[in-house]
Structures are given as structure tokens and as C-alpha cells.
VORODREN-500794 format. One record per atom (N, C-alpha, C): x, y, z; residue number from 1; atom name. Coordinates in steps of 0.05 Angstrom, whole numbers, plus 5000, padded with zeros to 4 digits. Last residue first. Layout:
<pt <X, Y, Z>, NUM, "CA">;
...
END
This chain:
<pt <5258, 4580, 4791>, 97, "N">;
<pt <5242, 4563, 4778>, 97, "CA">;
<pt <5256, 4566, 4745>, 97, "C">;
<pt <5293, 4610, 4829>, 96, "N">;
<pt <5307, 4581, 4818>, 96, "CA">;
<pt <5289, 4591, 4800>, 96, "C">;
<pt <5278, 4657, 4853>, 95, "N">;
<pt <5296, 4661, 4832>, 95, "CA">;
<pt <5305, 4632, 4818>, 95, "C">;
<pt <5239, 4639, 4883>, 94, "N">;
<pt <5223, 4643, 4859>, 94, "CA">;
<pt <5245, 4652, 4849>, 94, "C">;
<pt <5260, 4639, 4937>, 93, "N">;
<pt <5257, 4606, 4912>, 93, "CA">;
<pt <5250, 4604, 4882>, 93, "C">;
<pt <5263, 4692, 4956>, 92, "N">;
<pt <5288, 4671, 4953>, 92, "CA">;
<pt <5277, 4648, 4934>, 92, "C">;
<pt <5222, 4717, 4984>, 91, "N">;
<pt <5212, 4706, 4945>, 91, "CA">;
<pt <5237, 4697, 4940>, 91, "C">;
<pt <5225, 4731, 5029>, 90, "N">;
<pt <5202, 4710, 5027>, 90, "CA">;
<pt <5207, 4706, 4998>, 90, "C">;
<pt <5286, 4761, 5020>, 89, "N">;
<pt <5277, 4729, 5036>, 89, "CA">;
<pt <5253, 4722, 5034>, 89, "C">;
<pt <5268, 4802, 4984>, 88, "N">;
<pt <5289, 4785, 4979>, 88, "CA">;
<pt <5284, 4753, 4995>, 88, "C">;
<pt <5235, 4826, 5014>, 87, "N">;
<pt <5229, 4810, 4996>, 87, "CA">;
<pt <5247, 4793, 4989>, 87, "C">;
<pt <5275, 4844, 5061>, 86, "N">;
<pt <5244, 4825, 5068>, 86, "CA">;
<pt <5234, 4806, 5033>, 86, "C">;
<pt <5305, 4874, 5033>, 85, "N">;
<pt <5315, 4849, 5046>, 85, "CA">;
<pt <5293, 4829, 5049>, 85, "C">;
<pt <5275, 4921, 5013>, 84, "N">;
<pt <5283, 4900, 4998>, 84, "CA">;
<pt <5288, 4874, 5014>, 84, "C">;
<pt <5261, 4933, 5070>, 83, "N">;
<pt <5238, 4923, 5050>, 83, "CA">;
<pt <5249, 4907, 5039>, 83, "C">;
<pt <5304, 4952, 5089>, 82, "N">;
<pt <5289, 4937, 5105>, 82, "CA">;
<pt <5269, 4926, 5082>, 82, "C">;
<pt <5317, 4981, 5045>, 81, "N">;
<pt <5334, 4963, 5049>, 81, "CA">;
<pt <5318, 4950, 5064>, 81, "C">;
<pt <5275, 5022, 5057>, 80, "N">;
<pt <5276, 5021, 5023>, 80, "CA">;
<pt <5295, 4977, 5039>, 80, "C">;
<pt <5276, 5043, 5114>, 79, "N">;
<pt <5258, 5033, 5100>, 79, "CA">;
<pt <5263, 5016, 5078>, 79, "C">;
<pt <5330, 5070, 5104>, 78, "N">;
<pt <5330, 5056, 5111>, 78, "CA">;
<pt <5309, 5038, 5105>, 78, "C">;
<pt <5309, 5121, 5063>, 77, "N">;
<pt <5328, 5091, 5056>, 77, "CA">;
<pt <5333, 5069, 5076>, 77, "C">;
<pt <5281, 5147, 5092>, 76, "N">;
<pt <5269, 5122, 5079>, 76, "CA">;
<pt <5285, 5097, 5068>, 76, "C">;
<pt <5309, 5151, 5133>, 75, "N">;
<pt <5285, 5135, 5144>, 75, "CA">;
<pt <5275, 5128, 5115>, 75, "C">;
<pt <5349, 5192, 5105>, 74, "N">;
<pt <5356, 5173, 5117>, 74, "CA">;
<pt <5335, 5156, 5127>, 74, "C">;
<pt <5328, 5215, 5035>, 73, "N">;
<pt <5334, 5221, 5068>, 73, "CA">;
<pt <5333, 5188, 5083>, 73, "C">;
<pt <5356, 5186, 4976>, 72, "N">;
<pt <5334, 5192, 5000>, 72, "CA">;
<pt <5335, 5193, 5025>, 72, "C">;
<pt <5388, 5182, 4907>, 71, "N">;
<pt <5382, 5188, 4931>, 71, "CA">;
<pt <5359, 5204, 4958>, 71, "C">;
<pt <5398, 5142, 4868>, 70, "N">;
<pt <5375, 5153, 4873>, 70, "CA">;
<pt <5375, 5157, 4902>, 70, "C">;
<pt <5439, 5141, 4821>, 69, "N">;
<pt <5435, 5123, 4841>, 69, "CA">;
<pt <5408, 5154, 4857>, 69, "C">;
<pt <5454, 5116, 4764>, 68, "N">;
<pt <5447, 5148, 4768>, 68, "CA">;
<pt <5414, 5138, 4791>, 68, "C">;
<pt <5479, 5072, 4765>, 67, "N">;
<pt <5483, 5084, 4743>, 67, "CA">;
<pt <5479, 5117, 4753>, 67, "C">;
<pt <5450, 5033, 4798>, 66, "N">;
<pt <5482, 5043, 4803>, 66, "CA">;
<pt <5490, 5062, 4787>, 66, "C">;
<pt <5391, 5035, 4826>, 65, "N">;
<pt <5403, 5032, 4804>, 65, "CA">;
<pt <5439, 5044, 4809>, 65, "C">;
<pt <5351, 5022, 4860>, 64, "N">;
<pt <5377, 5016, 4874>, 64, "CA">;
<pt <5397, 5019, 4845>, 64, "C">;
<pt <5315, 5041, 4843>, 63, "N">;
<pt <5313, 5045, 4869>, 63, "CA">;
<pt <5348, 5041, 4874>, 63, "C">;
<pt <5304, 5001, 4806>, 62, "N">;
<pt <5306, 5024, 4793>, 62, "CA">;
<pt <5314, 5040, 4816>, 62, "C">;
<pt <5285, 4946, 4833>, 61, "N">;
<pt <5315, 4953, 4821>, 61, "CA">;
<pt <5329, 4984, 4802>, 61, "C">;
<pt <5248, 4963, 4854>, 60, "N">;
<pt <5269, 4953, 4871>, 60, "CA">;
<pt <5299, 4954, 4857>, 60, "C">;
<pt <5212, 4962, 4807>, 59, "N">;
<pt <5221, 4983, 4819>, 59, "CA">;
<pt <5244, 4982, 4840>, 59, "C">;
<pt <5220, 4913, 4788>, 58, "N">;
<pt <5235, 4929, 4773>, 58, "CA">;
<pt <5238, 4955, 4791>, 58, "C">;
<pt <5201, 4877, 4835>, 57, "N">;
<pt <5226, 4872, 4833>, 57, "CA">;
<pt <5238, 4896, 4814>, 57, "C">;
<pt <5147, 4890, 4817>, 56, "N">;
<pt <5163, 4906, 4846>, 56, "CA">;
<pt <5192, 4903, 4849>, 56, "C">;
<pt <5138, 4875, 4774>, 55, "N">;
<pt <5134, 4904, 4776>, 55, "CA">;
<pt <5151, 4909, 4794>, 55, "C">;
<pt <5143, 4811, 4790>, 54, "N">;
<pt <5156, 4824, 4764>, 54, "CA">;
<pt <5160, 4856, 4771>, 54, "C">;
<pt <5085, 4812, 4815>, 53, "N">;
<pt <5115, 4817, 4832>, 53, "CA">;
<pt <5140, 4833, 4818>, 53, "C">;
<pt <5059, 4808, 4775>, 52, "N">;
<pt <5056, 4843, 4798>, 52, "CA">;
<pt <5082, 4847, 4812>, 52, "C">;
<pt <5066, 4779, 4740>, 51, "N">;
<pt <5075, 4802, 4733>, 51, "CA">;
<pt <5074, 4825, 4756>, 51, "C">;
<pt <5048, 4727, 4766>, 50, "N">;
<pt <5072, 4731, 4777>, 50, "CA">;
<pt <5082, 4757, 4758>, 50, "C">;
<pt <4993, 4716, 4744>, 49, "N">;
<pt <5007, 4726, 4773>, 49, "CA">;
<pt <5035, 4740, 4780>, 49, "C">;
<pt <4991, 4729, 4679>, 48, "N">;
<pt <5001, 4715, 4709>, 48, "CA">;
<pt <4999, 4730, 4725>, 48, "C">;
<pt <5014, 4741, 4625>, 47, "N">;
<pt <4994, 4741, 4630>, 47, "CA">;
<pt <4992, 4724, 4649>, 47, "C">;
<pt <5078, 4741, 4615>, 46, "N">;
<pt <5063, 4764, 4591>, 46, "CA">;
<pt <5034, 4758, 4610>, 46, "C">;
<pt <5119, 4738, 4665>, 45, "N">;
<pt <5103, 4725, 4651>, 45, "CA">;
<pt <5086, 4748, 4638>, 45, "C">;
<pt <5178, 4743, 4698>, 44, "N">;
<pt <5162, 4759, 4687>, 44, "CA">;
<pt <5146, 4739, 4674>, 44, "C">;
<pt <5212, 4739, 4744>, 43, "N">;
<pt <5185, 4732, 4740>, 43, "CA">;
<pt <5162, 4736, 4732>, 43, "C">;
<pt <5263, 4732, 4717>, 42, "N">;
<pt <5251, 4704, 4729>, 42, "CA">;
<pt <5214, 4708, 4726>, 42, "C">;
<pt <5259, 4795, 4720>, 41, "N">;
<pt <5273, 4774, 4691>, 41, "CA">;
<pt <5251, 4742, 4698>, 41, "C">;
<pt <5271, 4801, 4771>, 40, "N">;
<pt <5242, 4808, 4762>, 40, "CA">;
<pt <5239, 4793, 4725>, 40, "C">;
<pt <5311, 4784, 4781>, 39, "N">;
<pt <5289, 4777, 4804>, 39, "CA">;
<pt <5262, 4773, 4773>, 39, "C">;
<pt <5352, 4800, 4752>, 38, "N">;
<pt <5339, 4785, 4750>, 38, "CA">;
<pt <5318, 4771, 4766>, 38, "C">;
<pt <5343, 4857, 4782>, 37, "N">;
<pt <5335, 4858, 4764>, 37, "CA">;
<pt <5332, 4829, 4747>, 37, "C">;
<pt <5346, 4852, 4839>, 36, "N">;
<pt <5326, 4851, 4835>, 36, "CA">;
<pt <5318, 4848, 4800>, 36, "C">;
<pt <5415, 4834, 4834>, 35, "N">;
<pt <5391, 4812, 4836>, 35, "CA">;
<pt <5359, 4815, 4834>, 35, "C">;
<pt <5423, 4877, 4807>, 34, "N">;
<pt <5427, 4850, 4786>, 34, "CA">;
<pt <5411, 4836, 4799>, 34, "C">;
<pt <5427, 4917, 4853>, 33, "N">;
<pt <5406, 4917, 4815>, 33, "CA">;
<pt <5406, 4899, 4811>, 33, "C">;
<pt <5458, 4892, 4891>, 32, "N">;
<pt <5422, 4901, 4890>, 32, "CA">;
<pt <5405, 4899, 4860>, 32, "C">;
<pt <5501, 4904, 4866>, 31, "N">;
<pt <5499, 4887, 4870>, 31, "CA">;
<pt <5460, 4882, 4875>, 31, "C">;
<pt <5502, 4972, 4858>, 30, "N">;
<pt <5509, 4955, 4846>, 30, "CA">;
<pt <5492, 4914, 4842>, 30, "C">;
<pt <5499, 4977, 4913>, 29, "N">;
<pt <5481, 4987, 4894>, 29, "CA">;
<pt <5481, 4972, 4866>, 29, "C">;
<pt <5538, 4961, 4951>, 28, "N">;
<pt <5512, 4947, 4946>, 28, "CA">;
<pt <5495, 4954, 4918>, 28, "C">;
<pt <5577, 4989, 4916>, 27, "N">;
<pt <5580, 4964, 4910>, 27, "CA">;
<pt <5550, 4948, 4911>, 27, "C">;
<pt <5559, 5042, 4948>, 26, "N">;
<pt <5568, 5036, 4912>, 26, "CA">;
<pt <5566, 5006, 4910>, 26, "C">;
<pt <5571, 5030, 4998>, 25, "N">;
<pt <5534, 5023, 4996>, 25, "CA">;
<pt <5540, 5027, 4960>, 25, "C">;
<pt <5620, 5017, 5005>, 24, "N">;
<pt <5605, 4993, 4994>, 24, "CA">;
<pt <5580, 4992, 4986>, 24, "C">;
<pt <5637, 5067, 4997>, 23, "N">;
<pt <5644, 5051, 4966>, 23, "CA">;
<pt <5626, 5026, 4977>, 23, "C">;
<pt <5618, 5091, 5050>, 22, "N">;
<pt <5602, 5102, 5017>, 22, "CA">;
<pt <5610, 5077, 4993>, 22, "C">;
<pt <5624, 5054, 5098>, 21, "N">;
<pt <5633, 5065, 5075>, 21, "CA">;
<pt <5618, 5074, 5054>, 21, "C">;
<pt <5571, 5045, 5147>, 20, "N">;
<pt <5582, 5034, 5117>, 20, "CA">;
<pt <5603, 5049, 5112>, 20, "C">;
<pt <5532, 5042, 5203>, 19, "N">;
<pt <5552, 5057, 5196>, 19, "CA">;
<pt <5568, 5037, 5174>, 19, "C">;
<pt <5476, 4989, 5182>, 18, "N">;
<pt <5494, 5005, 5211>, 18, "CA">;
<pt <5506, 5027, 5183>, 18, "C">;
<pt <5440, 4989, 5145>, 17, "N">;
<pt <5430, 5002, 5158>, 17, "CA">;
<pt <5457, 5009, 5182>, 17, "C">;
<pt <5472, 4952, 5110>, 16, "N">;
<pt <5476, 4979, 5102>, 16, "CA">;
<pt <5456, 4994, 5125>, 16, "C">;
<pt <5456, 4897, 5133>, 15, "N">;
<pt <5489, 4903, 5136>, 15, "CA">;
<pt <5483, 4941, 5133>, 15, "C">;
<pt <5419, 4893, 5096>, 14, "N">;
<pt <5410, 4896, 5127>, 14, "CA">;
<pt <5439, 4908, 5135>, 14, "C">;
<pt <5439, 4887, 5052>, 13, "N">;
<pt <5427, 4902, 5055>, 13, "CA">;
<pt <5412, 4916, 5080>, 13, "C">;
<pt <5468, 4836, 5054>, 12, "N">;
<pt <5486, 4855, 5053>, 12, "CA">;
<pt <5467, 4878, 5056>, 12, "C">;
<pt <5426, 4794, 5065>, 11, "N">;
<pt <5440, 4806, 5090>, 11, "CA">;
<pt <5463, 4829, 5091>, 11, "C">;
<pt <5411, 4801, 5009>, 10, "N">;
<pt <5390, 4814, 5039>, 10, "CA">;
<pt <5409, 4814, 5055>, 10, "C">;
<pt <5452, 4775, 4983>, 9, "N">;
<pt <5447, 4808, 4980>, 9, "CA">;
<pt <5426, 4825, 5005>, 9, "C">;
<pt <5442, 4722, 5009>, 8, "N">;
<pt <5470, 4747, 5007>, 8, "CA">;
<pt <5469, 4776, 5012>, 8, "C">;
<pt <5401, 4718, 4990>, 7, "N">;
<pt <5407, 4716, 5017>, 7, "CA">;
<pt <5429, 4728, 5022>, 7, "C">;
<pt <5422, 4715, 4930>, 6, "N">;
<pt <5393, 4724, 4936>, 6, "CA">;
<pt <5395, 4731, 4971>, 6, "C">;
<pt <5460, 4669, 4932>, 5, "N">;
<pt <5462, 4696, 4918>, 5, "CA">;
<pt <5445, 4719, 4939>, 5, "C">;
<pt <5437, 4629, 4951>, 4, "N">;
<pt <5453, 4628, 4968>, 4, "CA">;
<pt <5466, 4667, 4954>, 4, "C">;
<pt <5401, 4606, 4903>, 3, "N">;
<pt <5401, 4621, 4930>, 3, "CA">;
<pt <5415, 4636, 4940>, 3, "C">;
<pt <5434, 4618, 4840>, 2, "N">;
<pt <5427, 4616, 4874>, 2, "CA">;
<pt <5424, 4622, 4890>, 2, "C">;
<pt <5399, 4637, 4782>, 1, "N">;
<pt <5416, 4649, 4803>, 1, "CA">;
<pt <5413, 4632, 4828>, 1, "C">;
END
């Protein structure tokens, strides 16, 4: 996946803390799963370091699932997007390898 994906989706997630439409925070939701879910695809290893992150990227993506979307009073979801976005930008490189 590219970068340029990954940075996307954080600034579409920072985007969802103003005033949204309901269909786009659907779309973020959407859009959120795929990248944390190949986030965590990328970094999964059977015996590594990189399974803890693996974990966080699945909860991030179970969090933001589009199917049967998970709703939370307003500070945490904000929280929730402030986080994702943060990971999203320090672990942007770890979707190349």
C-alpha cells in the first residue's frame, strides 16, 4: 500500500473531529478498516516484534469496523481518531516493507 494511502487516511481522520456528515464518518469507517487492517496484514510475523503492533493495528481496525460499526460517546471517539491518526503517521513506512 502507499504511503501517500496511509497519510490520507490520518488526515481523513483528523478531518472527522470537526462537524462531518454521517455518510462520510460511513466512508471513513470504511476506509480506516482496510488500512489498519492491512496495517496489521504487513505486520504480522508468527515470532517478532512486530506482532504487538500487528495487535494494535487489529484492534484499530475492529474499532473502526464498517460492518457492525462500534459506537462511543463523543471524547472517546474523538480520542479513538486522534490515536489512530498518530499511529497511522509514526508507522506510515512499516506499510511498504
Amino acid at each position: 500500500m502507499p504511503v501517500q494511502i496511509v497519510y490520507a487516511t490520518a488526515a481523513m481522520l483528523l478531518i472527522a473531529l470537526f462537524p462531518v456528515p454521517e455518510s462520510y464518518r460511513e466512508i471513513l469507517n470504511v476506509i480506516a478498516f482496510g488500512t489498519f487492517g492491512w496495517g496489521a496484514y504487513r505486520n504480522f510475523e508468527p515470532i517478532g516484534p512486530m506482532t504487538a503492533l500487528a495487535v494494535v493495528y487489529v484492534i484499530f481496525a475492529l474499532l473502526f469496523n464498517p460492518i457492525t460499526p462500534v459506537v462511543l460517546p463523543e471524547l472517546p471517539s474523538r480520542l479513538l481518531h486522534i490515536g489512530g491518526a498518530a499511529l497511522l503517521a509514526v508507522t506510515a513506512r512499516r506499510f511498504e516493507r
